[in-house]
PAMI-268730 format. One line per 4 residues: their letters; for each residue x, y, z of N, C-alpha, C. Coordinates in pm, whole numbers. Example, Ala and Ser with C-alpha at 12.3 -4.5 7.8 and 13.67 -1.06 7.14 Angstrom:
BEGIN
AS) 1319/-569/780/1230/-450/780/1320/-330/780 ~ 1285/-225/708/1367/-106/714/1290/3/787 .
# end
This chain:
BEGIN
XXXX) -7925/2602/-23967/-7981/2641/-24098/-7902/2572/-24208 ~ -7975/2492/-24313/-7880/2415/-24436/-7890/2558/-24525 ~ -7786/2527/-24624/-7767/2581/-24728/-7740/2461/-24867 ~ -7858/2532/-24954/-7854/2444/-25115/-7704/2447/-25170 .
XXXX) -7652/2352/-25274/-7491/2383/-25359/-7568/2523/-25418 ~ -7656/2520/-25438/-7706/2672/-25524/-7715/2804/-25463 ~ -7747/2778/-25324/-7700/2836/-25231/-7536/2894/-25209 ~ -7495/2794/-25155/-7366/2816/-25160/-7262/2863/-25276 .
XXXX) -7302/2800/-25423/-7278/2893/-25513/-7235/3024/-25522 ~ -7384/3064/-25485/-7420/3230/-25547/-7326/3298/-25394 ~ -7337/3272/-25309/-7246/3298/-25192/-7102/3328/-25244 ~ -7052/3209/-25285/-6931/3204/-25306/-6858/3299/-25441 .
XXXX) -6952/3337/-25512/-6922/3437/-25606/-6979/3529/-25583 ~ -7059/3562/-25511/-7060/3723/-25475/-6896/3765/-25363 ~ -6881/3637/-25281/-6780/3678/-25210/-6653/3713/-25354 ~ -6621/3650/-25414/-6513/3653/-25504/-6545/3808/-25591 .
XXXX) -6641/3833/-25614/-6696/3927/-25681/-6636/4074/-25522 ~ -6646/4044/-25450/-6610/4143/-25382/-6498/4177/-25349 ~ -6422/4077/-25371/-6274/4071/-25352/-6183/4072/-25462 ~ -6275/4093/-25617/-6219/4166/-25718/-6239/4321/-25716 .
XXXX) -6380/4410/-25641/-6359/4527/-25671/-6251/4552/-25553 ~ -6228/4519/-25415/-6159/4550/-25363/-6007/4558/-25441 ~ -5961/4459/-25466/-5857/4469/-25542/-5789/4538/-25672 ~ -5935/4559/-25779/-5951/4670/-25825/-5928/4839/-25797 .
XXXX) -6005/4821/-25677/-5990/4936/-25643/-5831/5017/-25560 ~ -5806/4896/-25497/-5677/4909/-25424/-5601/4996/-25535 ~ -5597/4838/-25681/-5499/4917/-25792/-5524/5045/-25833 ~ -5651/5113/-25882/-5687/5190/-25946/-5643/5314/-25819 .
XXXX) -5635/5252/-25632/-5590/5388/-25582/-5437/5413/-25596 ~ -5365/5287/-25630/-5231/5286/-25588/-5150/5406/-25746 ~ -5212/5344/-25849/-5201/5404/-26005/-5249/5543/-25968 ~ -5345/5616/-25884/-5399/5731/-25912/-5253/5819/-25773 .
XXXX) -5230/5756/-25706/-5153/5811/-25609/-5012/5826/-25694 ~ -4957/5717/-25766/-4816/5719/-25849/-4866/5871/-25946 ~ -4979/5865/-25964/-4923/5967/-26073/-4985/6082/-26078 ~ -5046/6111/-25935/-5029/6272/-25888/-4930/6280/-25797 .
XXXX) -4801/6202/-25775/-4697/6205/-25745/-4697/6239/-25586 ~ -4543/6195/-25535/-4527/6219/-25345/-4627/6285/-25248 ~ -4675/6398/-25301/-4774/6470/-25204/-4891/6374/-25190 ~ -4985/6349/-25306/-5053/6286/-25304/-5051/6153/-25246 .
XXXX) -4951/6058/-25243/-4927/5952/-25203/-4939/5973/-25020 ~ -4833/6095/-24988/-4829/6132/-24867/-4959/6103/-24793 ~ -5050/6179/-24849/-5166/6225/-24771/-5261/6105/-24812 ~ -5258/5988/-24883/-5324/5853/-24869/-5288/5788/-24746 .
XXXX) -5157/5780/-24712/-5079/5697/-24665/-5140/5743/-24485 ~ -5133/5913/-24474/-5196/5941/-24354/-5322/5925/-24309 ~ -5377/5870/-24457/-5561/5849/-24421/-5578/5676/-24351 ~ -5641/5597/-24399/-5653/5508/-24378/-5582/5399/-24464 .
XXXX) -5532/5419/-24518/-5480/5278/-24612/-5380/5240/-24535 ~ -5356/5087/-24498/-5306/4978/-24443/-5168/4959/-24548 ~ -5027/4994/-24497/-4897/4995/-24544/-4842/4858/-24511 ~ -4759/4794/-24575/-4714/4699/-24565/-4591/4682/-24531 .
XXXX) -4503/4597/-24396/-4393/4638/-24354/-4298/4475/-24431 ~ -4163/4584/-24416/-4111/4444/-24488/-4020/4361/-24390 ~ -4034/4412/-24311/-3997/4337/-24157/-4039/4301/-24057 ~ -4074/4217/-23991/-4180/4198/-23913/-4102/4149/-23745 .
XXXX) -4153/4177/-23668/-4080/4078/-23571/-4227/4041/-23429 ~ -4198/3970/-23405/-4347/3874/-23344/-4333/3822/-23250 ~ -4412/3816/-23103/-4343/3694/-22978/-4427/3646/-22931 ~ -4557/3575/-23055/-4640/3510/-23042/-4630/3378/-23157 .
XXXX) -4733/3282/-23145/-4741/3213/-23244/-4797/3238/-23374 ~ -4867/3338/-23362/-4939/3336/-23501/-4894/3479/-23519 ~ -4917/3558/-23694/-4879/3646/-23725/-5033/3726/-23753 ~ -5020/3891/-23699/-5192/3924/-23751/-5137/4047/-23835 .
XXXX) -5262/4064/-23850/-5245/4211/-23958/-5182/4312/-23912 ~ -5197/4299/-23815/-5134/4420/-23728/-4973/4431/-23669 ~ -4944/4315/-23708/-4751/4298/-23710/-4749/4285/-23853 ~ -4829/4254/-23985/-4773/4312/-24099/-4791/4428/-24165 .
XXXX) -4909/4490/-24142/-4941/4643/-24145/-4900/4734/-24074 ~ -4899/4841/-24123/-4916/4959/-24025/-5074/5055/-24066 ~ -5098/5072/-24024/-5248/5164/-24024/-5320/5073/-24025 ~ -5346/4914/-23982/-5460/4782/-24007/-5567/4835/-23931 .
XXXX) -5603/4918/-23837/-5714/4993/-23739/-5741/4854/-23687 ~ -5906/4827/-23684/-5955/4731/-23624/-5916/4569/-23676 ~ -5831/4538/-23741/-5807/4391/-23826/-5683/4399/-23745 ~ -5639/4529/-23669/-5527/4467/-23607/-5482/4337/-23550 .
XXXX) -5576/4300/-23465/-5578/4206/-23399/-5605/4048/-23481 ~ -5614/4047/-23576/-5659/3928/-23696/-5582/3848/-23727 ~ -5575/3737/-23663/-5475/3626/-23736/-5450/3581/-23862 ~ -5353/3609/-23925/-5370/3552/-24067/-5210/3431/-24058 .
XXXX) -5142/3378/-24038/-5055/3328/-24055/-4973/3281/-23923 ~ -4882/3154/-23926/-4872/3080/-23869/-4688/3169/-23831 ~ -4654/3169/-23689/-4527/3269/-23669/-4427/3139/-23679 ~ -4302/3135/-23748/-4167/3071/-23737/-4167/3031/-23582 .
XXXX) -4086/2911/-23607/-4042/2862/-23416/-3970/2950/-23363 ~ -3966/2946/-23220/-3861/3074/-23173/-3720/3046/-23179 ~ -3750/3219/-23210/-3600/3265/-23250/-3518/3197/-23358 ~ -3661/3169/-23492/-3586/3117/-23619/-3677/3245/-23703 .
XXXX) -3704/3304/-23800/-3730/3346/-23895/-3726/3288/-24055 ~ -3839/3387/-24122/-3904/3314/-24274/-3949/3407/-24379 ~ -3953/3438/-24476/-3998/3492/-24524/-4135/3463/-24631 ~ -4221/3603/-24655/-4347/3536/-24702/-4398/3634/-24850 .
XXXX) -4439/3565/-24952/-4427/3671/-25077/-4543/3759/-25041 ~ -4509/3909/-25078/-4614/3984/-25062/-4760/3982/-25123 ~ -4768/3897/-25238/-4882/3862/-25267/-4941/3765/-25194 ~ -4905/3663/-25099/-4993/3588/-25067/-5029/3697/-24922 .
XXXX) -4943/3812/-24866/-5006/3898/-24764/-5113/3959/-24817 ~ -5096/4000/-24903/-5220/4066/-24969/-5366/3995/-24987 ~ -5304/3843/-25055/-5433/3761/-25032/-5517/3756/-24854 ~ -5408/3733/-24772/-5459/3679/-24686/-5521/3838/-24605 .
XXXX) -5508/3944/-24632/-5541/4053/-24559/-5682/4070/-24665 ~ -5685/4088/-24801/-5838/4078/-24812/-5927/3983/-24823 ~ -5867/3878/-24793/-5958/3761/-24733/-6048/3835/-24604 ~ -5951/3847/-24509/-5948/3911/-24353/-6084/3993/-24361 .
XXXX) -6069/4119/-24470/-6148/4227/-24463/-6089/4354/-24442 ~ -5965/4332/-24474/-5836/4479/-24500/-5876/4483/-24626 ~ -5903/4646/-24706/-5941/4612/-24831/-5860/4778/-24887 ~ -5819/4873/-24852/-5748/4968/-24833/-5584/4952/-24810 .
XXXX) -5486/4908/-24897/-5384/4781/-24870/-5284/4920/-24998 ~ -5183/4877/-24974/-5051/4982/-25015/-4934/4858/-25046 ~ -4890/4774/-25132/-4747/4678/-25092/-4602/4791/-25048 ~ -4601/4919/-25073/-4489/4980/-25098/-4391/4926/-25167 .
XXXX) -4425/4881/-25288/-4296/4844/-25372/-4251/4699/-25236 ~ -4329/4662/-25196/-4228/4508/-25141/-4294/4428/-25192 ~ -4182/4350/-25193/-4218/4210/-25312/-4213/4100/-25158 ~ -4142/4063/-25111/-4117/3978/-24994/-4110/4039/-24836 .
XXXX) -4163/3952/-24725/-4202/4009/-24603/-4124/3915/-24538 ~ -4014/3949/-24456/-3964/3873/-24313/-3999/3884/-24214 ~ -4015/3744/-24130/-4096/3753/-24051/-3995/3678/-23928 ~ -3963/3763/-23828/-3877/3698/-23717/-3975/3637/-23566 .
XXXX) -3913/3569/-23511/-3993/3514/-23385/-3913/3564/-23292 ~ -3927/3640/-23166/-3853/3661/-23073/-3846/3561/-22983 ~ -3696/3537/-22933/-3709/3408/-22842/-3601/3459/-22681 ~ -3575/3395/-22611/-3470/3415/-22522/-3396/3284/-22545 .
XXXX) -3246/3273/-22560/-3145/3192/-22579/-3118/3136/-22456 ~ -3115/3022/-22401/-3096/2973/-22340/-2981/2815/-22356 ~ -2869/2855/-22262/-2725/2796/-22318/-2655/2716/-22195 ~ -2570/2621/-22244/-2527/2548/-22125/-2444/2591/-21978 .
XXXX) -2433/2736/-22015/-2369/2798/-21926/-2472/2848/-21858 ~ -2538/2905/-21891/-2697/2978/-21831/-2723/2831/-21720 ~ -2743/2710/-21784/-2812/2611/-21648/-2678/2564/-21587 ~ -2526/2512/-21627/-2434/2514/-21513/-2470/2612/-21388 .
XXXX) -2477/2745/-21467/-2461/2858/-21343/-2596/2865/-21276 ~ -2734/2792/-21285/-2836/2780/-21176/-2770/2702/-21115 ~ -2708/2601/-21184/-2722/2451/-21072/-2626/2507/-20971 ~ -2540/2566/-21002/-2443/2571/-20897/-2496/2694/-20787 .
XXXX) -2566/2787/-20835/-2621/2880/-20753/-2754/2786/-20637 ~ -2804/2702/-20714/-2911/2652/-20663/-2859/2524/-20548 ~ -2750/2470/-20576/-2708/2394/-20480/-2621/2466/-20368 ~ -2577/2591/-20376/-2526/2673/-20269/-2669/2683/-20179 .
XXXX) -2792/2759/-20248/-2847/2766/-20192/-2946/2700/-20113 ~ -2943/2535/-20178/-3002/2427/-20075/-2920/2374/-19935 ~ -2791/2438/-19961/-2694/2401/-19863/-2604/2250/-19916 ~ -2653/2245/-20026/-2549/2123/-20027/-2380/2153/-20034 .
XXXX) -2329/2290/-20097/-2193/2325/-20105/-2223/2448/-19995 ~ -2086/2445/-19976/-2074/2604/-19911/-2097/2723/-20004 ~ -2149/2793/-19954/-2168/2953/-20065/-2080/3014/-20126 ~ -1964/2985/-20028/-1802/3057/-20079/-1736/2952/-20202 .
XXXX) -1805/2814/-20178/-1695/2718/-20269/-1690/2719/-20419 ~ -1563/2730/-20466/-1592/2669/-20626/-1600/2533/-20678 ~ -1728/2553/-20765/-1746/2436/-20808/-1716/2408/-20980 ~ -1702/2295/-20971/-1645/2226/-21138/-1735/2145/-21181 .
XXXX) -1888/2172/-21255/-2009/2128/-21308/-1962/2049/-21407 ~ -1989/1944/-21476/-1996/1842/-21507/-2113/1793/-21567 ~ -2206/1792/-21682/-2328/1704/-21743/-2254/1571/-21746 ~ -2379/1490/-21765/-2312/1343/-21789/-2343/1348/-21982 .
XXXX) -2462/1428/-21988/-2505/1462/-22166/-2479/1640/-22200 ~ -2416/1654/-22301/-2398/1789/-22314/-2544/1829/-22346 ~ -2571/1992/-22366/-2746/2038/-22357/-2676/2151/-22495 ~ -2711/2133/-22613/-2742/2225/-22731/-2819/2364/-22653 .
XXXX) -2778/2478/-22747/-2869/2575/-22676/-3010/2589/-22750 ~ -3100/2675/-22698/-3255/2625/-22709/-3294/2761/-22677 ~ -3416/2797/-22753/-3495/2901/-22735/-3605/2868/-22664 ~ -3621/2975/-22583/-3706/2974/-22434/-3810/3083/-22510 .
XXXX) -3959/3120/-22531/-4062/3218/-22522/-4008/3287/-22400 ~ -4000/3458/-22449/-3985/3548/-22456/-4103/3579/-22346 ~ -4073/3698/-22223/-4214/3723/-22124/-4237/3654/-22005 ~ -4132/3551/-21976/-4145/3460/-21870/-4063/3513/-21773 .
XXXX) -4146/3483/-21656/-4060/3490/-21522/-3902/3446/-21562 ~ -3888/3331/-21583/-3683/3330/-21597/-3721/3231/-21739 ~ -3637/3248/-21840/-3664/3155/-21954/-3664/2986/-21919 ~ -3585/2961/-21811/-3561/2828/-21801/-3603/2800/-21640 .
XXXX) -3629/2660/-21631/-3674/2619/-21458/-3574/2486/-21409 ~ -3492/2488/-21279/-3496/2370/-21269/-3500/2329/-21148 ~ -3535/2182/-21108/-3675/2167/-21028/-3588/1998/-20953 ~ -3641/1972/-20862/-3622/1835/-20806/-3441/1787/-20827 .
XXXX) -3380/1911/-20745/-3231/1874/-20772/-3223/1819/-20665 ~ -3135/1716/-20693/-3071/1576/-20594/-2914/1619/-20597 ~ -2837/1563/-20511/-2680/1591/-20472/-2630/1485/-20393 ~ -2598/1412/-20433/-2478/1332/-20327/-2304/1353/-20286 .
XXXX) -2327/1414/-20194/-2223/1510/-20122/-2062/1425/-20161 ~ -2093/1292/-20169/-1976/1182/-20128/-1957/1152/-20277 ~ -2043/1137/-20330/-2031/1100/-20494/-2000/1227/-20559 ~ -2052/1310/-20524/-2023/1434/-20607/-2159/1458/-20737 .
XXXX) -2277/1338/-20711/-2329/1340/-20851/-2462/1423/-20778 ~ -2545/1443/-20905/-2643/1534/-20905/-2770/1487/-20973 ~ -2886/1476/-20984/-2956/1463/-21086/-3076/1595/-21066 ~ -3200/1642/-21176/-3254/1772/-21181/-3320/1735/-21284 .
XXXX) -3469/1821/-21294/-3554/1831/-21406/-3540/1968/-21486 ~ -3502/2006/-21599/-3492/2116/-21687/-3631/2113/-21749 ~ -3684/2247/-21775/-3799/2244/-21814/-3781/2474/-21901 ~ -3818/2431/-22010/-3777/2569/-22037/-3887/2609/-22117 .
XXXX) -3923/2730/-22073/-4054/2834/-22035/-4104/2838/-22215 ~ -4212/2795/-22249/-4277/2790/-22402/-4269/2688/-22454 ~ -4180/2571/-22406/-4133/2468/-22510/-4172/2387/-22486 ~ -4312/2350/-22483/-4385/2207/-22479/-4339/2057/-22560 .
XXXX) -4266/2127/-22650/-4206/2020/-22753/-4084/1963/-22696 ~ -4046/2035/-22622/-3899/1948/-22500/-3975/1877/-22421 ~ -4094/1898/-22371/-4115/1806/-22225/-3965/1858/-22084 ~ -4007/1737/-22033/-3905/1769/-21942/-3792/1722/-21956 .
XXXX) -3658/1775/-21931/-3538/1756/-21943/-3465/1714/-21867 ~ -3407/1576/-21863/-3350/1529/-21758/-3213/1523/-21739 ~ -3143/1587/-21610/-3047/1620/-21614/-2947/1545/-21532 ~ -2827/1524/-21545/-2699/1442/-21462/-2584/1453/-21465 .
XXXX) -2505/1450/-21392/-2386/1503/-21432/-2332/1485/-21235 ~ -2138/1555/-21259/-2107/1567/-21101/-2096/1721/-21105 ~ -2049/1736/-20992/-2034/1905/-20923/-1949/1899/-20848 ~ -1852/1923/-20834/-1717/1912/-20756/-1661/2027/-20662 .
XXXX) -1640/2003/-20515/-1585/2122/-20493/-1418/2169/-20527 ~ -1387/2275/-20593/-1268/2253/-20664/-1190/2366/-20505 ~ -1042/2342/-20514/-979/2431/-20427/-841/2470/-20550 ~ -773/2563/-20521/-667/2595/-20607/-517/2557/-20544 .
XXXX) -457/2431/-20603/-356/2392/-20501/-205/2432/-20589 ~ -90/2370/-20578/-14/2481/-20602/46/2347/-20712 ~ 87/2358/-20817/138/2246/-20896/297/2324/-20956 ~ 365/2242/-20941/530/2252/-20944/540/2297/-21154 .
XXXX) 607/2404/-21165/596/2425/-21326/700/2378/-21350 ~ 799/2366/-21326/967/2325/-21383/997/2223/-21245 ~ 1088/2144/-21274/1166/2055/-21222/1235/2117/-21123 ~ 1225/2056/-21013/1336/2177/-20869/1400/2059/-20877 .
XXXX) 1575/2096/-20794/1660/2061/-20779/1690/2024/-20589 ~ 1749/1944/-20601/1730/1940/-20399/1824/2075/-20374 ~ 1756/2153/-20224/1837/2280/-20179/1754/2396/-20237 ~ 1711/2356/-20366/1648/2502/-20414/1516/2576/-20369 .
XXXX) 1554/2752/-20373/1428/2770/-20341/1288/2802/-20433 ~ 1242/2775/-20369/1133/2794/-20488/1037/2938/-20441 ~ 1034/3017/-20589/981/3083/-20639/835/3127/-20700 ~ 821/3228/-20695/626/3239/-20760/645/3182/-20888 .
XXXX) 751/3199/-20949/736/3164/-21087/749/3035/-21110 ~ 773/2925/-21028/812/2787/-20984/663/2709/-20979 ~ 570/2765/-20962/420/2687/-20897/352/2772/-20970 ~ 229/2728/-21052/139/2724/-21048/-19/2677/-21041 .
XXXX) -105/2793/-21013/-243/2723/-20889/-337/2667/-20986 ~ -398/2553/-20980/-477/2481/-21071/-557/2425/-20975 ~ -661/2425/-21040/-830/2409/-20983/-814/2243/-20950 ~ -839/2193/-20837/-884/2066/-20817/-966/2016/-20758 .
XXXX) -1037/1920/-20714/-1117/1867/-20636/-1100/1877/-20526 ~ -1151/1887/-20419/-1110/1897/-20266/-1085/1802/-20246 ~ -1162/1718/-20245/-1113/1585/-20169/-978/1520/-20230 ~ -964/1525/-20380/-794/1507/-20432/-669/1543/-20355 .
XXXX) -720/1709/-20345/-635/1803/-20261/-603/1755/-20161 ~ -711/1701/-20088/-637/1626/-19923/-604/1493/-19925 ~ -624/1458/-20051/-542/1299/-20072/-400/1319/-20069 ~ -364/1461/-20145/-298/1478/-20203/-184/1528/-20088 .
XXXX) -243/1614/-19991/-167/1683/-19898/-133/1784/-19935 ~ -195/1851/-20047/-159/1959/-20101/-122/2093/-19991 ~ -21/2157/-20048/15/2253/-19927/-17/2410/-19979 ~ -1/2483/-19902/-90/2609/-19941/79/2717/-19954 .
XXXX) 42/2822/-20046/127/2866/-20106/218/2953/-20014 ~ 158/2968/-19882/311/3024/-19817/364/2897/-19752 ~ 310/2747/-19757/418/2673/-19705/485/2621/-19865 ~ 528/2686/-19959/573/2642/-20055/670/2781/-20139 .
XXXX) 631/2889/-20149/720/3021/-20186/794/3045/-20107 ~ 960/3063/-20112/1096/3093/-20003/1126/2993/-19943 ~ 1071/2895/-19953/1090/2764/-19883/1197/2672/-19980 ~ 1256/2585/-19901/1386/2507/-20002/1362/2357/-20057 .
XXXX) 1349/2291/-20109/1356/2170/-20178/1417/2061/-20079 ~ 1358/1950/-20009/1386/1851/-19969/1491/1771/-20015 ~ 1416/1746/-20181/1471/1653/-20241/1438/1697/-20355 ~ 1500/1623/-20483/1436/1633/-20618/1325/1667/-20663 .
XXXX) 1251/1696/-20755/1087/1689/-20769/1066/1732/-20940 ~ 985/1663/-20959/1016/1683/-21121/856/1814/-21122 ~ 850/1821/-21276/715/1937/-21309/603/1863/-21315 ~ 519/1959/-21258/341/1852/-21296/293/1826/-21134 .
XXXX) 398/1776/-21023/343/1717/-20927/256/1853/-20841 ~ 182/1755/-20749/89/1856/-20690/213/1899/-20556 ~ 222/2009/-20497/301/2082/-20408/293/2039/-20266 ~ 337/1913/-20192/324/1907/-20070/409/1941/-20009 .
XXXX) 342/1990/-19845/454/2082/-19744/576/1998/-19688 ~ 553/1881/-19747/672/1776/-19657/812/1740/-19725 ~ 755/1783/-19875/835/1822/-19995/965/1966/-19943 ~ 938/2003/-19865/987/2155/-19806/1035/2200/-19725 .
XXXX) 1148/2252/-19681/1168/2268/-19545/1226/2444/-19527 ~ 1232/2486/-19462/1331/2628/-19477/1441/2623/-19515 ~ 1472/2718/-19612/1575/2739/-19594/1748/2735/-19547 ~ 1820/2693/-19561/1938/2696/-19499/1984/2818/-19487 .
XXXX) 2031/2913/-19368/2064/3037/-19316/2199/3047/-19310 ~ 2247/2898/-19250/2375/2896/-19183/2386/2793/-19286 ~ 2504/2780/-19329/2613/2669/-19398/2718/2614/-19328 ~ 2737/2497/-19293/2860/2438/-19179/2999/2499/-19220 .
XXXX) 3087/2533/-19159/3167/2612/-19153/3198/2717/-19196 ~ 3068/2779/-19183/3061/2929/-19204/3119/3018/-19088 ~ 3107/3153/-19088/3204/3195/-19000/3009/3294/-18938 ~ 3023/3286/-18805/2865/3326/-18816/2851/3396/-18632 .
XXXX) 2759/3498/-18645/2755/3591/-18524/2674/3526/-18400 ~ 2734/3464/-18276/2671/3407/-18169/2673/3543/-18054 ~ 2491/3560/-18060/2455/3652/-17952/2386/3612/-17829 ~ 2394/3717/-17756/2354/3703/-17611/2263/3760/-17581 .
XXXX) 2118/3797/-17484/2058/3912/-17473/1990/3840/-17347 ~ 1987/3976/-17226/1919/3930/-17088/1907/4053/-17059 ~ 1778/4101/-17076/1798/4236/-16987/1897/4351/-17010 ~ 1958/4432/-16961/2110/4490/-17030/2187/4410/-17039 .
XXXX) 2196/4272/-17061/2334/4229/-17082/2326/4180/-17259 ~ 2406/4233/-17303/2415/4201/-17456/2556/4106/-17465 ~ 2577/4001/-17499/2723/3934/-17532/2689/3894/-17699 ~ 2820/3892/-17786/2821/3853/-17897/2965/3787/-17908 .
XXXX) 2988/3734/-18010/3137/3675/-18043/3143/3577/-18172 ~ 3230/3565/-18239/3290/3557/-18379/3221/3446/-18353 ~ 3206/3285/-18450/3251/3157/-18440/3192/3083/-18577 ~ 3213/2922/-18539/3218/2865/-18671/3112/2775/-18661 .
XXXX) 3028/2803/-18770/2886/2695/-18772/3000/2542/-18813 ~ 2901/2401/-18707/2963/2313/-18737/2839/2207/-18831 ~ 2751/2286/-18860/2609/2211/-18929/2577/2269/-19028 ~ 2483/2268/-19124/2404/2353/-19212/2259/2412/-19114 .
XXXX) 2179/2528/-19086/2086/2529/-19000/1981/2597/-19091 ~ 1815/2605/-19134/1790/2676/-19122/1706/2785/-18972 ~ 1631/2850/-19007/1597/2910/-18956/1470/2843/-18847 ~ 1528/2853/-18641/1463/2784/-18575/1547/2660/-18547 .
XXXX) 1593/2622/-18642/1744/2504/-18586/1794/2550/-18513 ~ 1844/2452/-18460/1969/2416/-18292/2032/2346/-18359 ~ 2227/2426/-18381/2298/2381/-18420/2409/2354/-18371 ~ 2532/2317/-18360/2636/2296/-18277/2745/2460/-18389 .
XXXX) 2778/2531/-18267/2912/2595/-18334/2998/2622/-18223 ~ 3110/2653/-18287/3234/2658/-18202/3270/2791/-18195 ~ 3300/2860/-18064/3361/2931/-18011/3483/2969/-18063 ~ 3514/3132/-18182/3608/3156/-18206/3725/3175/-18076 .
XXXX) 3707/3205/-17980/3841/3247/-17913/3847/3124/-17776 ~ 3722/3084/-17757/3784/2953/-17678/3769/2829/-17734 ~ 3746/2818/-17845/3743/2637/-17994/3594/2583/-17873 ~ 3568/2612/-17750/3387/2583/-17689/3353/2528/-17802 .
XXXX) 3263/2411/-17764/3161/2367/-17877/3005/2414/-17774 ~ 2912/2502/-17850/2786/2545/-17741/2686/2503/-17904 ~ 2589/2528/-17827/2448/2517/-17894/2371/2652/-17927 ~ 2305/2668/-18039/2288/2797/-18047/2149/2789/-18170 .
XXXX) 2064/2885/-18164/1931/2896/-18221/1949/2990/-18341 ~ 1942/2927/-18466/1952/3024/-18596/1854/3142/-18635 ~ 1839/3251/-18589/1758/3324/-18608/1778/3424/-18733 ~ 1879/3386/-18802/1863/3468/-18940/2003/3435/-19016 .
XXXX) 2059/3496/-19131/2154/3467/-19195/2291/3478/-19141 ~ 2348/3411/-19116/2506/3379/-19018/2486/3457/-18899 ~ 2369/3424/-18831/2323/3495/-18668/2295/3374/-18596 ~ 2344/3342/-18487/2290/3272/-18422/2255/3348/-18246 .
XXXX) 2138/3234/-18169/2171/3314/-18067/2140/3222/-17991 ~ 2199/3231/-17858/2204/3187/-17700/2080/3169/-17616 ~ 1999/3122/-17575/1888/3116/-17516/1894/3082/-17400 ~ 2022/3056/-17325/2001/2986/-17204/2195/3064/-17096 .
XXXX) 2116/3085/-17021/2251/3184/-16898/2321/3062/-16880 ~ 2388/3094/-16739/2458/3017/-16734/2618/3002/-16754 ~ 2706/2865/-16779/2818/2850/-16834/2795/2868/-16958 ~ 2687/2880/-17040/2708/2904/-17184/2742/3014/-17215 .
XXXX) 2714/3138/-17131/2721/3262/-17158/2890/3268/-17114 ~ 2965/3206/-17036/3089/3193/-16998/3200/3174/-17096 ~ 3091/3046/-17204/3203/3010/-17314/3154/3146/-17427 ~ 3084/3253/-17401/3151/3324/-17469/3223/3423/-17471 .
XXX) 3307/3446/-17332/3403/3514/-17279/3505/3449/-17351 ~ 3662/3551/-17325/3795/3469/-17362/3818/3405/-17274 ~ 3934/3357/-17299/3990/3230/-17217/4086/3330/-17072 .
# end
C-alpha cells in the first residue's frame, strides 16, 4: 500500500499530537500527585504508572523498558536502547528515557526526581590466571604431564583480562592444545564465550615440569654441617634438576661439607658426605657383641671416621692396631671373631 507526503503528513502529526497529550498528561498527573502529597503519590505509584530506576544492570545487548522501569506491564519486554560492552557501564539523561518510552507506547511514566540513569552490563572476568590454570589442568588431563606434577606456565604473549557474557557453560574455551614433551612448548585456541569481536585467540608459550630442589643460602665452609636454615627449596625445571644432580633434602640436612661451596648453587649429594663421628686421636669405645659375649675396651682413633667407616685404631692396653666400624660418636665396633677379639684382651 503507497502512502501520499499528504498522507504521511497528517500521520505524522497526529502521532506527535499524541505524544503531547501523553506527556501532558503524565505532567498534569505528576503536579496533581505532588500536591495532594505522599499518600496520594503512594497509591499512583501502586496503580499502574511506570517508575523510573536510576540504576540499571543488564546481561543482554540491548536495554528494554523493563530494566528501566518498574511497573512497564506489557512494554516490558521493548527494546529501546543499545546495552554498554560487557562489564563496562554508561549513563543516560532521563529525558531522552522518557522520550524513548513514549515513543515505545509507555505513556503512564513517573522520573522520580532522576535526572540521569546508569546503566551497567554484566560480564564474567576472565584473567590470565583463569587460562594458565585450564592449560595446566587440561594437559594433566590429556596425559601429557603427570597429574601430581608442578608446572611453571609460560605465554610467549601476555593475555589482558577480558569480559566473557555472563550464562555460559564456562566463560572461556580452550580447544586444539598441542605439547611437546621435549621442548616443553605448547600451542591452543582461546575462544571466550560472547566475544565475537576476539575471534579466536591464539595461544603459545612453554609449560615446564618444575621439582623443588634444595639451593645453598649462605656460603658453607669445608667440614660443616649443614642445616634447615642453610638450603633453601626453589622451583625448577626437571630436567635442570637432573642436569644438575640435584640432591633431595635428607641427602643434604646433618650431612657435612666436602669442600667449600659458596650461596646460590643448586645442592648436590656428592657435595656431602657424613659427618665425622670419630676425630683421629680421639680416645673412643671399641665393642664386641656375639651372642652373650659382650667385649669392650678403651683406645685411640688413628683416622677421622664418619659414620659406616672402617677405620684403623689402636688398642689402649695392648698399642694392637685392629680395624673397627664407626657406629656412632667415639663408638666403634668389631665385626669379625677371631684374633681380633684377642687384641682386645690384655696382654
Amino acid at each position: 500500500m503507497r502512502f501520499s507526503l499528504n498522507t504521511y503528513r497528517e500521520r505524522k502529526a497526529a502521532d506527535l499530537g499524541r505524544r503531547i497529550k501523553a506527556a501532558v498528561f503524565t505532567a498534569l498527573t505528576t503536579s496533581a500527585i505532588l500536591l495532594a502529597g505522599p499518600s496520594a503519590w503512594a497509591t499512583t505509584f501502586n496503580a499502574d504508572t511506570a517508575i523510573l530506576k536510576k540504576n540499571v544492570t543488564v546481561d543482554t545487548r540491548l536495554v528494554t523498558l523493563g530494566d528501566l522501569f518498574q511497573n512497564a506491564g506489557s512494554y516490558a519486554n521493548k527494546a529501546v536502547f543499545r546495552a554498554p560492552s560487557l562489564g563496562q557501564s554508561g549513563t543516560i539523561q532521563a529525558d531522552r528515557v522518557i522520550d524513548a518510552a513514549l515513543q515505545a507506547g509507555l505513556s503512564r511514566i513517573t522520573t522520580n526526581n532522576i535526572s540521569v540513569v546508569r546503566v551497567a552490563r554484566l560480564s564474567e572476568l576472565v584473567t590470565e590466571m583463569d587460562i594458565l590454570s585450564k592449560l595446566e589442568a587440561q594437559l594433566k588431563a590429556k596425559g601429557y604431564v603427570d597429574d601430581t606434577a608442578k608446572l611453571d606456565i609460560e605465554l610467549t604473549n601476555h593475555l589482558s583480562d577480558q569480559h566473557a557474557a555472563p550464562g555460559g557453560f564456562s566463560p572461556f574455551e580452550i580447544r586444539s592444545l598441542r605439547y611437546d614433551r621435549m621442548s616443553g612448548r605448547f600451542s591452543a585456541n582461546l575462544q571466550i564465550y560472547g566475544r565475537d569481536d576476539l575471534g579466536v585467540i591464539r595461544l603459545g608459550g612453554e609449560a615446564m615440569e618444575t621439582v623443588m630442589v634444595p639451593v645453598l643460602s649462605r656460603t658453607i665452609r669445608r667440614g660443616e654441617i649443614i642445616s634447615k636454615s642453610d638450603v633453601t627449596l626453589t622451583p625448577m625445571p626437571r630436567q635442570k634438576a637432573q642436569v644438575a644432580s640435584a640432591a633431595t633434602l635428607n641427602e643434604v640436612i646433618g650431612k657435612a661439607a666436602r669442600q667449600s661451596l659458596r650461596a646460590g648453587i643448586i645442592a648436590n649429594a656428592a657435595y656431602f658426605t657424613e659427618p665425622d663421628m670419630v676425630k683421629r686421636s680421639d680416645m673412643v669405645t671399641i665393642v664386641f657383641n656375639a651372642g652373650n659375649l659382650n667385649l669392650s675396651i678403651m683406645g685411640k682413633a688413628l683416622s677421622d671416621g664418619s659414620k659406616g667407616d672402617v677405620i684403623p685404631v689402636q688398642n689402649s692396653q695392648t698399642s694392637r692396631v685392629i680395624r673397627a666400624e664407626v657406629i656412632g660418636h667415639g663408638l666403634l665396633e668389631i665385626g669379625q671373631p677371631g684374633s681380633i677379639v684377642a687384641s682386645l684382651g690384655a696382654n
